[in-house]
Legacy VTK file of the C-alpha trace (Angstrom):
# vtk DataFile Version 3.0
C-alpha trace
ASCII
DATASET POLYDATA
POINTS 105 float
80.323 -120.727 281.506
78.908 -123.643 279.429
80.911 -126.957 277.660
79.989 -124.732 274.452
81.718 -121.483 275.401
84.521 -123.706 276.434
85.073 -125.196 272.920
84.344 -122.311 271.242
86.925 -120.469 272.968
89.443 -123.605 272.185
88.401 -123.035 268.622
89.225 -119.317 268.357
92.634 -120.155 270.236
93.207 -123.017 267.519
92.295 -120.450 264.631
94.686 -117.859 266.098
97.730 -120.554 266.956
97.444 -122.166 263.410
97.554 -118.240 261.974
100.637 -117.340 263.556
102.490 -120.381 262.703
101.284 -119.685 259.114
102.867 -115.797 259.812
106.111 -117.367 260.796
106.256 -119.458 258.017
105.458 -117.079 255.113
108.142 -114.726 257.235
110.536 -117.303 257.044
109.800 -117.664 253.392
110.450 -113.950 252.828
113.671 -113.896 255.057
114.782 -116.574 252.717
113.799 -114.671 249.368
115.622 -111.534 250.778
118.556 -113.591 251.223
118.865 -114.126 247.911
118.235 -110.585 246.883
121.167 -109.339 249.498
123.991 -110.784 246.597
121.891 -109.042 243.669
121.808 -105.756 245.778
125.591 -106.057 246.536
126.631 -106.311 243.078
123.899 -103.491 241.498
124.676 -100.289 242.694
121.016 -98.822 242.034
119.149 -101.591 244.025
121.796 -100.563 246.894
118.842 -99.383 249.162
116.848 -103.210 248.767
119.948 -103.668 251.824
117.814 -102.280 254.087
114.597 -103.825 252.848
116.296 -106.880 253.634
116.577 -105.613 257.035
113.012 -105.124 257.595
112.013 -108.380 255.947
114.668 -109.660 259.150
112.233 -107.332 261.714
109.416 -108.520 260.397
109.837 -112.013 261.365
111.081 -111.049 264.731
107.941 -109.259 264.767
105.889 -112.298 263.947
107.563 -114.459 266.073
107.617 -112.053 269.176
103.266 -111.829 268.040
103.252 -115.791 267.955
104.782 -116.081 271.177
102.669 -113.655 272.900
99.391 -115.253 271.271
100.439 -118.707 272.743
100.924 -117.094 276.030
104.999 -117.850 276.095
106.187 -114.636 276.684
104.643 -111.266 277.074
106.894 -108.881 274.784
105.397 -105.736 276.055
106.299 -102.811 273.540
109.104 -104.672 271.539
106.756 -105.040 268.994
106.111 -101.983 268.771
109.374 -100.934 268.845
110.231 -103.675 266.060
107.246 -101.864 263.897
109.099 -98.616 264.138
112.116 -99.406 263.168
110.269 -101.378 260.022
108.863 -97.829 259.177
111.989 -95.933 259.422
114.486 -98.136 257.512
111.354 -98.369 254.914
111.287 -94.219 254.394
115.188 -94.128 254.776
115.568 -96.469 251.266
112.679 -94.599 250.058
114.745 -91.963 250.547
117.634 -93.421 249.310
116.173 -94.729 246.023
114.585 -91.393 244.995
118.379 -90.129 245.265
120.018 -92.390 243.524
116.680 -92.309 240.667
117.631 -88.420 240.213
121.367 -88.570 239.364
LINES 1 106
105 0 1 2 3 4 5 6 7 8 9 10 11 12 13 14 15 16 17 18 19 20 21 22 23 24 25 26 27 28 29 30 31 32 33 34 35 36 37 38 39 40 41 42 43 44 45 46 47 48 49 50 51 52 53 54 55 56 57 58 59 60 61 62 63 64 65 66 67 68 69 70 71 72 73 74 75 76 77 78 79 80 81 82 83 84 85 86 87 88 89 90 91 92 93 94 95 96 97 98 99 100 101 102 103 104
């Protein structure tokens, strides 16, 4: 393998490190908008079901940082991400759920 393989391969692993941090950080920045939603959904009873959109917003930055980690080679989560993704989907068609039912009464 050549110096230029080499350094492009450091590139790529730049490119995907400076990504992930960018994930976490939007992630973060959605954990803290959903924060703020939380007292809004507390006090409204029809946006009652945003509760567990807040929830996912919460797995989906342990799913970025569990990604981040296993791009930088920290730790090797295995199917937790995948597991975290499932849940995400779930909780998503339970206040889908939820909403529709509360829309029809």
């Amino acid at each position: 393998m050549g110096l230029d393989a080499l350094l492009m391969g450091l590139d790529a692993l730049f490119i995907y490190g400076a990504l992930s941090i960018g994930n976490i950080i939007l992630a973060i920045v959605a954990a803290v908008i959903a924060g703020s939603l939380f007292k809004i959904s507390h006090e409204k009873e029809h946006l009652r079901p945003w509760k567990l959109l807040i929830i996912i917003i919460g797995l989906f930055v342990l799913k970025e940082v569990l990604a981040a980690a296993r791009g930088f080679k920290l730790w090797d989560p295995g199917f937790l991400t995948h597991v975290t993704a499932t849940a995400m989907l779930v909780l998503f068609m339970s206040a889908l759920i939820w909403q529709t039912n509360l829309n029809e009464y």
